[in-house]
Structures are given as structure tokens and as C-alpha cells.
mmCIF file of the protein (N, C-alpha, C, O) and its ligand, coordinates in Angstrom:
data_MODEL
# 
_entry.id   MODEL 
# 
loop_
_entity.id 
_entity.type 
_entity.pdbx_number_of_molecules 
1 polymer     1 
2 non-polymer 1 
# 
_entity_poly.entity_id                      1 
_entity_poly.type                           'polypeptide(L)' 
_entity_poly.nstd_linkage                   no 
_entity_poly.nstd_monomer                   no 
_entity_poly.pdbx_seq_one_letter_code       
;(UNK)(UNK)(UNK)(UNK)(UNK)(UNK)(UNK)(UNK)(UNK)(UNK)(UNK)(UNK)(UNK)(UNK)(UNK)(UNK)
(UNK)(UNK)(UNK)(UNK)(UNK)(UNK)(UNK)(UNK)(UNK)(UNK)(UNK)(UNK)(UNK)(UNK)(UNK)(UNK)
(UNK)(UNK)(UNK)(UNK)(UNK)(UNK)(UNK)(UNK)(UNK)(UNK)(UNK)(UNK)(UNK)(UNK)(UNK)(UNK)
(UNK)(UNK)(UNK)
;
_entity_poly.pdbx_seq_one_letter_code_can   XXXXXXXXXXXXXXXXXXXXXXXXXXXXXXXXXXXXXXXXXXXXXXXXXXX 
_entity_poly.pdbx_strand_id                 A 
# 
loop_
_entity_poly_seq.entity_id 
_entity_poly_seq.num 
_entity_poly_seq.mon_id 
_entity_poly_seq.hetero 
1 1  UNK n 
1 2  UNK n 
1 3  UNK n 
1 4  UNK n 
1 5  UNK n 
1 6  UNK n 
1 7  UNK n 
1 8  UNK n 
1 9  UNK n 
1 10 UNK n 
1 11 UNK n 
1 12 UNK n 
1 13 UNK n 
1 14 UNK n 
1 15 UNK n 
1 16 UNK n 
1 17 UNK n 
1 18 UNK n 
1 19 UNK n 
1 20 UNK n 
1 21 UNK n 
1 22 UNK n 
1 23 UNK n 
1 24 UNK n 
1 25 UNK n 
1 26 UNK n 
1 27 UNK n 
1 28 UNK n 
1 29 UNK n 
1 30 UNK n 
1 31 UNK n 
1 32 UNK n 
1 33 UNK n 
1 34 UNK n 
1 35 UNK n 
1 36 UNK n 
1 37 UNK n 
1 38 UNK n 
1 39 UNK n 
1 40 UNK n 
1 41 UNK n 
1 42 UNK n 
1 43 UNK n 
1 44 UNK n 
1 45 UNK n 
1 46 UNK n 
1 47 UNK n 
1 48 UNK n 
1 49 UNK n 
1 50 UNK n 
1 51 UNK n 
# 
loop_
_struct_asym.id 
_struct_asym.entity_id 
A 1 
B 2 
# 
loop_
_chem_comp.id 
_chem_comp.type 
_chem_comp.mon_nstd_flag 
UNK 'L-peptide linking' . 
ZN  non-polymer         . 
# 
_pdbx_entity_nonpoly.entity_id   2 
_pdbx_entity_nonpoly.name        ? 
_pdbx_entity_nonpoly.comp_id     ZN 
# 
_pdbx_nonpoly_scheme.asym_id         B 
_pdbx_nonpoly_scheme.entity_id       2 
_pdbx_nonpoly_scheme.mon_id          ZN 
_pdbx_nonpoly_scheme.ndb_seq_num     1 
_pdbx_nonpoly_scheme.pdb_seq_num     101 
_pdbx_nonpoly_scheme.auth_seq_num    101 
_pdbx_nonpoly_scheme.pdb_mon_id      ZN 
_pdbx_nonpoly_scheme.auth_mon_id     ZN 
_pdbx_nonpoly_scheme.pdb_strand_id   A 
_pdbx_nonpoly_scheme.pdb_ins_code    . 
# 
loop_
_atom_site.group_PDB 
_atom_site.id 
_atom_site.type_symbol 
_atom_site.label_atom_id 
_atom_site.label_alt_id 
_atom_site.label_comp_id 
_atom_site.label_asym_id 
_atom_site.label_entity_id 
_atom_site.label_seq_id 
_atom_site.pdbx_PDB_ins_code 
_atom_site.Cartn_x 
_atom_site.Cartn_y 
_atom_site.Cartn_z 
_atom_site.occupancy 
_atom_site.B_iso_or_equiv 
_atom_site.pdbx_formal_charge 
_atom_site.auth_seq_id 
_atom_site.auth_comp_id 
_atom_site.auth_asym_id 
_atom_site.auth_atom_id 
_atom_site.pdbx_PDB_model_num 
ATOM   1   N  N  . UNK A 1 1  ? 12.823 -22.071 12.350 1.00 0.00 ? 1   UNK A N  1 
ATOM   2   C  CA . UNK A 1 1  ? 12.699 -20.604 12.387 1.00 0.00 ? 1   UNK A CA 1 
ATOM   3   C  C  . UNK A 1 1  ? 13.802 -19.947 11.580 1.00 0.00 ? 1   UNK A C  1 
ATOM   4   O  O  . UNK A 1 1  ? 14.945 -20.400 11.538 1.00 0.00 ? 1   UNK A O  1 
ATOM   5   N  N  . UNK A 1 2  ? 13.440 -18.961 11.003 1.00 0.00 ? 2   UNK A N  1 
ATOM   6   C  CA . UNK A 1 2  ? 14.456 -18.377 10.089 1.00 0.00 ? 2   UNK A CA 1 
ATOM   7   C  C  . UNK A 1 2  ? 14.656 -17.352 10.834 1.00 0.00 ? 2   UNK A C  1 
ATOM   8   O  O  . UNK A 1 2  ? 13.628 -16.706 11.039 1.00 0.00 ? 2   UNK A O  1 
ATOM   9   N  N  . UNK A 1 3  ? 15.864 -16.839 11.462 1.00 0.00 ? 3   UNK A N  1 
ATOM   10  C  CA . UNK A 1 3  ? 16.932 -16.315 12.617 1.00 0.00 ? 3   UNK A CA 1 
ATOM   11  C  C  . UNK A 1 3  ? 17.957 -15.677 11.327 1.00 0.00 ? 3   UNK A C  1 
ATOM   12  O  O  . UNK A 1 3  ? 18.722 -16.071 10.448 1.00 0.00 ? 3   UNK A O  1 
ATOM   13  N  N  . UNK A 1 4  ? 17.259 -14.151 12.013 1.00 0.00 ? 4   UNK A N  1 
ATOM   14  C  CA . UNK A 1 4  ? 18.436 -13.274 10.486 1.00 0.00 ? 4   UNK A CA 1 
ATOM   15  C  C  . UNK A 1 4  ? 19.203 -12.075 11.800 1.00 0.00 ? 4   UNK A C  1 
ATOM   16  O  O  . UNK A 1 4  ? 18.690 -11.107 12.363 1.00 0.00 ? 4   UNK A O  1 
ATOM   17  N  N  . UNK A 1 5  ? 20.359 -12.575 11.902 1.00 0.00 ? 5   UNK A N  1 
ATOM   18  C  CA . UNK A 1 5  ? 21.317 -12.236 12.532 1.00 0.00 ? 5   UNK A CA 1 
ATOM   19  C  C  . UNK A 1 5  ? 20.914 -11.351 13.928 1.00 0.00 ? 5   UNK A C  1 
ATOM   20  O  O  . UNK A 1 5  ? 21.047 -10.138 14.091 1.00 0.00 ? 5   UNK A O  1 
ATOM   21  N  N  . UNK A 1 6  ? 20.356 -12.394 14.914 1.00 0.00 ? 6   UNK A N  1 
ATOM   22  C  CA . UNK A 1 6  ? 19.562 -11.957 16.022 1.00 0.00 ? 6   UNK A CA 1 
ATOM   23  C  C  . UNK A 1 6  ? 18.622 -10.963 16.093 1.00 0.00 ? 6   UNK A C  1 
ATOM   24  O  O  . UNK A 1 6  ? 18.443 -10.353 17.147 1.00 0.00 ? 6   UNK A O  1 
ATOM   25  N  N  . UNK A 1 7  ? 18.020 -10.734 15.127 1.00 0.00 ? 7   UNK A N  1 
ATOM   26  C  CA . UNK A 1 7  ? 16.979 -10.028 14.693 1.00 0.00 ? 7   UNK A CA 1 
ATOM   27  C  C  . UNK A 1 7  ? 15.674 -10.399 15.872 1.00 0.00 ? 7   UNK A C  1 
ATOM   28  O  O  . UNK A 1 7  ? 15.252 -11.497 15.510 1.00 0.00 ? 7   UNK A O  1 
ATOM   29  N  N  . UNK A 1 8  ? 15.079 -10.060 16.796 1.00 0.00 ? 8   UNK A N  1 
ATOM   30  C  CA . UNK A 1 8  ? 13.973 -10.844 17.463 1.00 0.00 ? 8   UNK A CA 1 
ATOM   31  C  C  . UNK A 1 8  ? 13.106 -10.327 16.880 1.00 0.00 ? 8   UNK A C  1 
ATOM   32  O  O  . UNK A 1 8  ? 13.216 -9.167  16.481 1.00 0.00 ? 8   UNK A O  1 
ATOM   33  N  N  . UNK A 1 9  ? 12.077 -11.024 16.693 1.00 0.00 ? 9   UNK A N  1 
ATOM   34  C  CA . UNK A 1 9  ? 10.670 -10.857 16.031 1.00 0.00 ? 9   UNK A CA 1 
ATOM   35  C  C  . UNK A 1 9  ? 9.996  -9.954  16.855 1.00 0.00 ? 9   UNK A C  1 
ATOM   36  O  O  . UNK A 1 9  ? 10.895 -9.728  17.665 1.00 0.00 ? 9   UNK A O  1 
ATOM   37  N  N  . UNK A 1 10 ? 9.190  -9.380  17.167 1.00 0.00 ? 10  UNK A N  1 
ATOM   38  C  CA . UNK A 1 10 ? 8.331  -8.373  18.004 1.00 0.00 ? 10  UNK A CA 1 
ATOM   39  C  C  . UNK A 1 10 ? 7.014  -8.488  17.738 1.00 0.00 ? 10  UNK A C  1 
ATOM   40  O  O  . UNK A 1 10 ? 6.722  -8.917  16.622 1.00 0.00 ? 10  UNK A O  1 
ATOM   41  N  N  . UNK A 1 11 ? 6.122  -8.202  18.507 1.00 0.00 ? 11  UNK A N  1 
ATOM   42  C  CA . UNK A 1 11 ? 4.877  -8.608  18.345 1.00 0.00 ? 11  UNK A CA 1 
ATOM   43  C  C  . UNK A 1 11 ? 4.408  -6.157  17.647 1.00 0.00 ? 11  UNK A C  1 
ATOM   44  O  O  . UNK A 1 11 ? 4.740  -5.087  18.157 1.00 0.00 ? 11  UNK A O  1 
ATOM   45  N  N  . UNK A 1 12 ? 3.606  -6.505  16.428 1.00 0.00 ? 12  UNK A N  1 
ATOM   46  C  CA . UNK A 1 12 ? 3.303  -5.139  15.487 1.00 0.00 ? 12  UNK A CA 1 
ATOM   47  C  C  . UNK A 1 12 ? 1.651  -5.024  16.378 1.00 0.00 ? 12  UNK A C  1 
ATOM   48  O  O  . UNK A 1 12 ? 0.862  -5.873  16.793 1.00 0.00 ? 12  UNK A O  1 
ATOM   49  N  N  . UNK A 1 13 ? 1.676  -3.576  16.381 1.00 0.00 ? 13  UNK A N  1 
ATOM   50  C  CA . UNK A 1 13 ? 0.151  -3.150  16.594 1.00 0.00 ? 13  UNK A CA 1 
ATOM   51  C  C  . UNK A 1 13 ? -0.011 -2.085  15.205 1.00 0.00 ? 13  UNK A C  1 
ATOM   52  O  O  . UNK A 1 13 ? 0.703  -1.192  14.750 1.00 0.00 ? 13  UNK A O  1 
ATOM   53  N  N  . UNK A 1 14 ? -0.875 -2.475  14.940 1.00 0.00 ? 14  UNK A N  1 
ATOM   54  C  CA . UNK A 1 14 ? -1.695 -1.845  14.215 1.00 0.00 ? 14  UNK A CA 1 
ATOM   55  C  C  . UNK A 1 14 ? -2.032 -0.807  14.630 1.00 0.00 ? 14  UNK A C  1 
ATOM   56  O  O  . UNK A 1 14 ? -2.579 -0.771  15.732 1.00 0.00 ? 14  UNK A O  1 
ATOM   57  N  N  . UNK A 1 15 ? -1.764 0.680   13.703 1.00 0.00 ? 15  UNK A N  1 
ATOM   58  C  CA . UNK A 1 15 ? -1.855 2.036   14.420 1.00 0.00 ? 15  UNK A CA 1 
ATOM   59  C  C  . UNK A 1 15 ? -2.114 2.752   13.221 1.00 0.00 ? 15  UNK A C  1 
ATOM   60  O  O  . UNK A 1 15 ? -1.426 2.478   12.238 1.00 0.00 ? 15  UNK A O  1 
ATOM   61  N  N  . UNK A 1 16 ? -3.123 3.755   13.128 1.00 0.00 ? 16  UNK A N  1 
ATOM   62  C  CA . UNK A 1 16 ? -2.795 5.145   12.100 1.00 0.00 ? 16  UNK A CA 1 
ATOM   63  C  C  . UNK A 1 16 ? -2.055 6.559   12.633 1.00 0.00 ? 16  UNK A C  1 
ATOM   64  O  O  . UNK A 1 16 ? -2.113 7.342   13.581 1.00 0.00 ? 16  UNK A O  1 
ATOM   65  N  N  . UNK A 1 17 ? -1.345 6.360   11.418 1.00 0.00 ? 17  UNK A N  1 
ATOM   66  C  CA . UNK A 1 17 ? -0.519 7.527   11.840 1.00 0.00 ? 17  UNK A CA 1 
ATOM   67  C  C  . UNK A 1 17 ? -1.011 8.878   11.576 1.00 0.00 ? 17  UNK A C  1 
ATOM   68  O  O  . UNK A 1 17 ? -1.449 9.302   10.507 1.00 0.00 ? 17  UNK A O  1 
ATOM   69  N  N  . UNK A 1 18 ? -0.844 9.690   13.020 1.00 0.00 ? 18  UNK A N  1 
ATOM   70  C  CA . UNK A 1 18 ? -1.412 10.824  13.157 1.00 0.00 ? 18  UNK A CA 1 
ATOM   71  C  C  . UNK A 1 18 ? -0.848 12.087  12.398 1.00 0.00 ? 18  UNK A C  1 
ATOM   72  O  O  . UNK A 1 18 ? -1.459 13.148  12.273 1.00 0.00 ? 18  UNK A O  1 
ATOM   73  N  N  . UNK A 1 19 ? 0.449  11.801  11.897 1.00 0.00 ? 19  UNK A N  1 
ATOM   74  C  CA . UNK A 1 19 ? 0.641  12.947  10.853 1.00 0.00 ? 19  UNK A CA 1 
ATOM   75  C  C  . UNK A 1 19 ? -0.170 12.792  9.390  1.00 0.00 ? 19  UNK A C  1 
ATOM   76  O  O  . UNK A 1 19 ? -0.956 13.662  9.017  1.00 0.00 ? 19  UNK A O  1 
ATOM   77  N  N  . UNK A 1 20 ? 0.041  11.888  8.802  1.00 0.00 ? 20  UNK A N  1 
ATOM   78  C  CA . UNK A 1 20 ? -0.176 11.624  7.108  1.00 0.00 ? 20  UNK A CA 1 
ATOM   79  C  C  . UNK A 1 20 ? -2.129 10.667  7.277  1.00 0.00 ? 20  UNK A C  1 
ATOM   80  O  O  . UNK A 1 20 ? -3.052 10.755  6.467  1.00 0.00 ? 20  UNK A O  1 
ATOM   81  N  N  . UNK A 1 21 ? -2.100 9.872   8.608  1.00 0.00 ? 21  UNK A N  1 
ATOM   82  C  CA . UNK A 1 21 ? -3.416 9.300   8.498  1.00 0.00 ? 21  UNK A CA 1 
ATOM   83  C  C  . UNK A 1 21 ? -2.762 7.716   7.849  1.00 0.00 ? 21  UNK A C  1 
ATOM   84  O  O  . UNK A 1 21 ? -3.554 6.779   7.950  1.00 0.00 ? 21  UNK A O  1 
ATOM   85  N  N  . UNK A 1 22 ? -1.829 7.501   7.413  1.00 0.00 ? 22  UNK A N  1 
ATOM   86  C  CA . UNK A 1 22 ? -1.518 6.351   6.999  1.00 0.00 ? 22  UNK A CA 1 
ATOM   87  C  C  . UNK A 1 22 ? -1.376 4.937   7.895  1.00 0.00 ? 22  UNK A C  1 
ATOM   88  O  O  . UNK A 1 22 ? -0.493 4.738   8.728  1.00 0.00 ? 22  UNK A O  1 
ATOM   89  N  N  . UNK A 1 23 ? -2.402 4.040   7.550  1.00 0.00 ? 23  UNK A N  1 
ATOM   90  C  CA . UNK A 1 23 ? -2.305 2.903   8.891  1.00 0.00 ? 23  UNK A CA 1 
ATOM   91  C  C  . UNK A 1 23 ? -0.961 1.890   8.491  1.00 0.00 ? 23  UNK A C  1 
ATOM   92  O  O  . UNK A 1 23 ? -0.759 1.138   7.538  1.00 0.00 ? 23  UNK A O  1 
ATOM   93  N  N  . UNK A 1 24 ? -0.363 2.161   9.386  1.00 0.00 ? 24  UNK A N  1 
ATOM   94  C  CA . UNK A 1 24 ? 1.289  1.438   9.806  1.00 0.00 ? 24  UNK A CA 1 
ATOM   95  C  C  . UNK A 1 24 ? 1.376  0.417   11.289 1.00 0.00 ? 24  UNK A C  1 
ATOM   96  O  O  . UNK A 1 24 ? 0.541  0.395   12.194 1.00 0.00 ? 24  UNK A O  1 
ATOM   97  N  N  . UNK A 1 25 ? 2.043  -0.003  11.240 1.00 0.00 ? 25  UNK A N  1 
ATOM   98  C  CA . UNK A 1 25 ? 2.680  -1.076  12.236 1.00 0.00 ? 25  UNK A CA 1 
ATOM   99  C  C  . UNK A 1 25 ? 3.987  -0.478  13.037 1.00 0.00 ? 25  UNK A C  1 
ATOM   100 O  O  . UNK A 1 25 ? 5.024  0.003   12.579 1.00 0.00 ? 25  UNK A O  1 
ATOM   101 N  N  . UNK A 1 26 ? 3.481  -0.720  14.673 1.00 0.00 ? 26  UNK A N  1 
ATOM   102 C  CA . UNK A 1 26 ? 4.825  -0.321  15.078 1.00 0.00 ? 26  UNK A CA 1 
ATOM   103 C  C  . UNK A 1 26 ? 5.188  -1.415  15.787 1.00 0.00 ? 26  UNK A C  1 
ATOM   104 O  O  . UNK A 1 26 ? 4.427  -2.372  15.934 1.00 0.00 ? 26  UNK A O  1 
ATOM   105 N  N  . UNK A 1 27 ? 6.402  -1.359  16.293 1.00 0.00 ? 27  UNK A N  1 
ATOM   106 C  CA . UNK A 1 27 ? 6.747  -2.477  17.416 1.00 0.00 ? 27  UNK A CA 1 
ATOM   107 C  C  . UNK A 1 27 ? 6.488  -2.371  18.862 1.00 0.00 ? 27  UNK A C  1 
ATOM   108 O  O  . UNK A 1 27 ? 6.884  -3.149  19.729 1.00 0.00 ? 27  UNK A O  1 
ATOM   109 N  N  . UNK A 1 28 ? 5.745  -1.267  19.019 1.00 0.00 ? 28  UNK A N  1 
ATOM   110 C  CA . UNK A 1 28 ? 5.950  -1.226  20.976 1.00 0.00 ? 28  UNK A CA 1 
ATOM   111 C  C  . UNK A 1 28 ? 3.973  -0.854  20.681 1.00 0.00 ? 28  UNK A C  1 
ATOM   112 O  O  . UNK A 1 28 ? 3.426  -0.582  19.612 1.00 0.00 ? 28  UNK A O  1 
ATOM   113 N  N  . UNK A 1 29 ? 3.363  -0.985  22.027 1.00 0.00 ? 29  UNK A N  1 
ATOM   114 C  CA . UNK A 1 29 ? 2.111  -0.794  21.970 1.00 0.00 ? 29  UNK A CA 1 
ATOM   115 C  C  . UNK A 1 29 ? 1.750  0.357   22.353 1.00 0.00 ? 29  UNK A C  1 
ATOM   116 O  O  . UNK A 1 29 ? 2.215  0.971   23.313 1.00 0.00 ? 29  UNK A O  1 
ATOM   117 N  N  . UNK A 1 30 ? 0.493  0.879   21.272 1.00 0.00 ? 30  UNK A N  1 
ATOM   118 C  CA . UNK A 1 30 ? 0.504  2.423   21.148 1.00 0.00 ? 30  UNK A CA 1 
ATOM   119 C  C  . UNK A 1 30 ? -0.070 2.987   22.109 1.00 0.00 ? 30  UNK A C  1 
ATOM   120 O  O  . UNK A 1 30 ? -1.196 2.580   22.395 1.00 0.00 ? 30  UNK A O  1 
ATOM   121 N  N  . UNK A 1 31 ? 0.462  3.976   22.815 1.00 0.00 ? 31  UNK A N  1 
ATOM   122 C  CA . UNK A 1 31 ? -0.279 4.835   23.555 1.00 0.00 ? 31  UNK A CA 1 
ATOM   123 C  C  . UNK A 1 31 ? -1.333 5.630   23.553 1.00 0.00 ? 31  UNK A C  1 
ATOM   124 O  O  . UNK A 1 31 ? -1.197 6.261   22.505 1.00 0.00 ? 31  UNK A O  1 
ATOM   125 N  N  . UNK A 1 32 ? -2.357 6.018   24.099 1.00 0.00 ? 32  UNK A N  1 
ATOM   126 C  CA . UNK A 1 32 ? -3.831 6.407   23.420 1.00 0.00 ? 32  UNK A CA 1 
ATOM   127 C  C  . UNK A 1 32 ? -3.666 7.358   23.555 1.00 0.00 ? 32  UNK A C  1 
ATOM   128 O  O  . UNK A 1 32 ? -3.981 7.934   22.514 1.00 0.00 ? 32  UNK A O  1 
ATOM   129 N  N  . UNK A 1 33 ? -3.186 8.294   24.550 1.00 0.00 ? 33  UNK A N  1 
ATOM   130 C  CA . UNK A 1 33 ? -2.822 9.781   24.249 1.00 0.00 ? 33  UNK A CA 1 
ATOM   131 C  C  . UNK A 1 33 ? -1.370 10.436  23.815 1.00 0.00 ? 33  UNK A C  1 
ATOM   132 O  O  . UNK A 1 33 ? -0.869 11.508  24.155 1.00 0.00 ? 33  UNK A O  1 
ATOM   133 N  N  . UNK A 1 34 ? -0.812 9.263   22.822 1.00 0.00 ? 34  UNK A N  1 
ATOM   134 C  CA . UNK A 1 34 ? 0.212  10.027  22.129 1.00 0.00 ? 34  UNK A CA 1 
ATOM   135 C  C  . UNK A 1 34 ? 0.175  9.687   20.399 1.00 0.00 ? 34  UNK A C  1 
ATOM   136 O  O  . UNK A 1 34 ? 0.063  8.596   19.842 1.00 0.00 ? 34  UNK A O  1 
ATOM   137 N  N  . UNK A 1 35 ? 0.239  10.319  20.127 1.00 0.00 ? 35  UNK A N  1 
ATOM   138 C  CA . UNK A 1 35 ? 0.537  10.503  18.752 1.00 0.00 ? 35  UNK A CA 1 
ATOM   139 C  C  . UNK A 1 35 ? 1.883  9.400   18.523 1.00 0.00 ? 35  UNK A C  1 
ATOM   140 O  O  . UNK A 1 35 ? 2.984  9.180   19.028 1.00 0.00 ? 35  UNK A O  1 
ATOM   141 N  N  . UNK A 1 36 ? 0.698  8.690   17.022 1.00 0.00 ? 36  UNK A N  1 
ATOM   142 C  CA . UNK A 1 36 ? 1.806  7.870   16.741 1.00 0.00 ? 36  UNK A CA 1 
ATOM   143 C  C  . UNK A 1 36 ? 2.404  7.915   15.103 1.00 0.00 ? 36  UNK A C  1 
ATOM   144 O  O  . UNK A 1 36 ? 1.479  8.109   14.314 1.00 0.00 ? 36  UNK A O  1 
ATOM   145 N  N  . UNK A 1 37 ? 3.473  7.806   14.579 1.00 0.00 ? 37  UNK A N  1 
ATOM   146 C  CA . UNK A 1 37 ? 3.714  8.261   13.529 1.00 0.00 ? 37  UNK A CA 1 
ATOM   147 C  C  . UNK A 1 37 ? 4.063  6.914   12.445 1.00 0.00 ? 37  UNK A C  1 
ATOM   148 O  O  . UNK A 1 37 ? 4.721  6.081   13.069 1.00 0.00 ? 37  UNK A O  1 
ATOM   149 N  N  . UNK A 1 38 ? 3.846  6.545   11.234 1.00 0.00 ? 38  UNK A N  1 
ATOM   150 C  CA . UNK A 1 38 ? 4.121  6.068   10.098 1.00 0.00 ? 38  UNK A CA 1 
ATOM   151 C  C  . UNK A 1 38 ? 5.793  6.458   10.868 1.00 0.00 ? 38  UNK A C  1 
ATOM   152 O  O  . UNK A 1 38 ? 6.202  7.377   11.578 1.00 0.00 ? 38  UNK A O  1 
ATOM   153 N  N  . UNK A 1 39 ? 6.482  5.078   10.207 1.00 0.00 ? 39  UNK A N  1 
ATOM   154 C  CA . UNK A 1 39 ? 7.967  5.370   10.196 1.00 0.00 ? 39  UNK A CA 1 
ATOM   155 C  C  . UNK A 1 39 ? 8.373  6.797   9.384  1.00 0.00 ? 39  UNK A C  1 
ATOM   156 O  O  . UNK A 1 39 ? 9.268  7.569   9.728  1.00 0.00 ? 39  UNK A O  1 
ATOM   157 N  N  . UNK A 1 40 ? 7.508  6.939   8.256  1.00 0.00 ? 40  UNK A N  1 
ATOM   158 C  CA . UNK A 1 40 ? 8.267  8.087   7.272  1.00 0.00 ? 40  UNK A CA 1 
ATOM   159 C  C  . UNK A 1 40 ? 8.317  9.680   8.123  1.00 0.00 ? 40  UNK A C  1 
ATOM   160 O  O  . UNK A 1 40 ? 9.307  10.411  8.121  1.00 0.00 ? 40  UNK A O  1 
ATOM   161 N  N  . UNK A 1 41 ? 6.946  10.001  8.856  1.00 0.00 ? 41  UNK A N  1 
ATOM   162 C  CA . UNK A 1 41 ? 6.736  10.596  9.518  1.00 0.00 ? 41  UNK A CA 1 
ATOM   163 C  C  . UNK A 1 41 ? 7.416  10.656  10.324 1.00 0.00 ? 41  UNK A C  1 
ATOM   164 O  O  . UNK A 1 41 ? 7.882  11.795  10.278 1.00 0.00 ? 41  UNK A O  1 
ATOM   165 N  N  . UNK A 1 42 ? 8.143  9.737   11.722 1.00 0.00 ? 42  UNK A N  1 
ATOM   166 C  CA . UNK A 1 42 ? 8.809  9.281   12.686 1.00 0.00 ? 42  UNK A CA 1 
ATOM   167 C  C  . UNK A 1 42 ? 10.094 10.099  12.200 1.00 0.00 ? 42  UNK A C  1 
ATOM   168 O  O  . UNK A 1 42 ? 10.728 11.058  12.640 1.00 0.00 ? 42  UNK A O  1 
ATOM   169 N  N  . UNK A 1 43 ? 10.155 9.467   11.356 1.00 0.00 ? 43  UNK A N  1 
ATOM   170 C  CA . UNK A 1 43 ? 12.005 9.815   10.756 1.00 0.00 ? 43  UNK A CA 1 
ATOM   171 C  C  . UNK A 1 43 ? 11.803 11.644  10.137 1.00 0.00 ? 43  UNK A C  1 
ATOM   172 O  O  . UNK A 1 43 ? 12.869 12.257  10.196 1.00 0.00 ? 43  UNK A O  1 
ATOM   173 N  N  . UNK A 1 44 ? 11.107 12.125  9.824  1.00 0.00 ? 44  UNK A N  1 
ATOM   174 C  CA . UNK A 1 44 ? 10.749 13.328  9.100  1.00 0.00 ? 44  UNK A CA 1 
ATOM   175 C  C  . UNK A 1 44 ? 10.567 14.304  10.595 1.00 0.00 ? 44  UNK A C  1 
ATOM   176 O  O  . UNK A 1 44 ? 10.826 15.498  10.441 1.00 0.00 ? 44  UNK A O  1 
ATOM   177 N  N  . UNK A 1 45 ? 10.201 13.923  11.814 1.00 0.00 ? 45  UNK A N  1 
ATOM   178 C  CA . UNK A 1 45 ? 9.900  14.473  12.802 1.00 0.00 ? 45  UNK A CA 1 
ATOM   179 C  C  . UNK A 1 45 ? 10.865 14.511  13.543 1.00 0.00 ? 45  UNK A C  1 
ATOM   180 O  O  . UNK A 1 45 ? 10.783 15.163  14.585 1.00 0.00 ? 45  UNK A O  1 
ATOM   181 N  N  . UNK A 1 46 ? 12.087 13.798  13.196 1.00 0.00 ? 46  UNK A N  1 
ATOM   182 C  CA . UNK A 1 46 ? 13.314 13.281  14.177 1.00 0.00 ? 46  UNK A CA 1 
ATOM   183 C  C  . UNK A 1 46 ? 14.179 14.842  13.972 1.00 0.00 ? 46  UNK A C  1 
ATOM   184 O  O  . UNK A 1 46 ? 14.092 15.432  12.895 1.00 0.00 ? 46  UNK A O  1 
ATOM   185 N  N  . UNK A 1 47 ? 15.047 15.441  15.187 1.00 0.00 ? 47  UNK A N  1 
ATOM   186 C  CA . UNK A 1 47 ? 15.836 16.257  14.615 1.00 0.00 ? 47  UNK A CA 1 
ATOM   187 C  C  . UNK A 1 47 ? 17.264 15.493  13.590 1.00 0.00 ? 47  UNK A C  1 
ATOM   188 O  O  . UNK A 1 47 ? 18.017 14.574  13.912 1.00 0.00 ? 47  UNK A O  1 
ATOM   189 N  N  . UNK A 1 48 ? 17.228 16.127  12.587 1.00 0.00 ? 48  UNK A N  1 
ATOM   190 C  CA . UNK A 1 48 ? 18.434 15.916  11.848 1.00 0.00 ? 48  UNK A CA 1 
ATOM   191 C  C  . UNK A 1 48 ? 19.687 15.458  12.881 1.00 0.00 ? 48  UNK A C  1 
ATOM   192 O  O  . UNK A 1 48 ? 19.875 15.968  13.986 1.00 0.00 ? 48  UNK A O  1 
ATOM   193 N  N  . UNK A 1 49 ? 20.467 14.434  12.309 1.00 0.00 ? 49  UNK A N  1 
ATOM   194 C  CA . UNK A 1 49 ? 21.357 13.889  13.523 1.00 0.00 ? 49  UNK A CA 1 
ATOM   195 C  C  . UNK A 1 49 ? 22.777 13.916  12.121 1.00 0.00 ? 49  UNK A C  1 
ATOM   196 O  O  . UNK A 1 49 ? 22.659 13.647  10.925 1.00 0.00 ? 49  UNK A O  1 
ATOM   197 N  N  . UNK A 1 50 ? 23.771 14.261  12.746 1.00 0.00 ? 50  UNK A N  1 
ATOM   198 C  CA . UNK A 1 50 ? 24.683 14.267  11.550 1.00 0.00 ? 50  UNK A CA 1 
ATOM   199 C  C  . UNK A 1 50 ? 25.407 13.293  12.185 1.00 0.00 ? 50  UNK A C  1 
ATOM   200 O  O  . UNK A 1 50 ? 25.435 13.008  13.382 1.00 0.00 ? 50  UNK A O  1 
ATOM   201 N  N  . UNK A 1 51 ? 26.314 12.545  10.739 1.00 0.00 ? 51  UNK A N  1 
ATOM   202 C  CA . UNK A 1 51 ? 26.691 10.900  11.521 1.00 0.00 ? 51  UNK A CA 1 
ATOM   203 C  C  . UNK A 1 51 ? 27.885 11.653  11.219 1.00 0.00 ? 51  UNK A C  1 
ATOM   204 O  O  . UNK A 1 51 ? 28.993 11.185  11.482 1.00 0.00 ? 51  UNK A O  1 
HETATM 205 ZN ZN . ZN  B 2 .  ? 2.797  9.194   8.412  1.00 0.00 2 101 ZN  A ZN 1 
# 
């Protein structure tokens, strides 16, 4: 197994994302009455976080 710095593998569901329509992969299993987002979307929907 190729082990990239405790990285655990996760099992992806297959989801379209309800902002853009773009079918993406997430890591947790999607909920049927929530809106699920493309990472780009996800991150575009996030409030701005200043580091
Ligand atoms: Zn999207």
C-alpha cells in the first residue's frame, strides 16, 4: 500500500453538485435533503477565513 503521510483513504460517493451541476466526489455520504457542493463551490460558499 502506498501510505502518503497518514493520509487514510476514504471511501468517495458520487454526487452532483447543486450549485454549478458538476458531478464530483465527496468523502462523507451525501445527504438527500442537503445540498451538496463540487469542492470549488464548497470553498466559494465558505465565509472568507483570514489566516
Ligand atoms: Zn460546483
Amino acid at each position: 500500500m502506498d501510505k502518503r503521510g497518514g493520509f487514510e483513504p476514504r471511501e468517495m460517493h458520487k454526487v452532483t453538485c447543486a450549485d454549478c451541476g458538476k458531478e464530483t466526489e465527496v468523502p462523507f455520504k451525501p445527504d438527500a435533503d442537503r445540498a451538496v457542493y463540487c469542492r470549488e463551490c464548497y470553498q466559494k460558499r465558505k465565509p472568507p477565513r483570514r489566516e
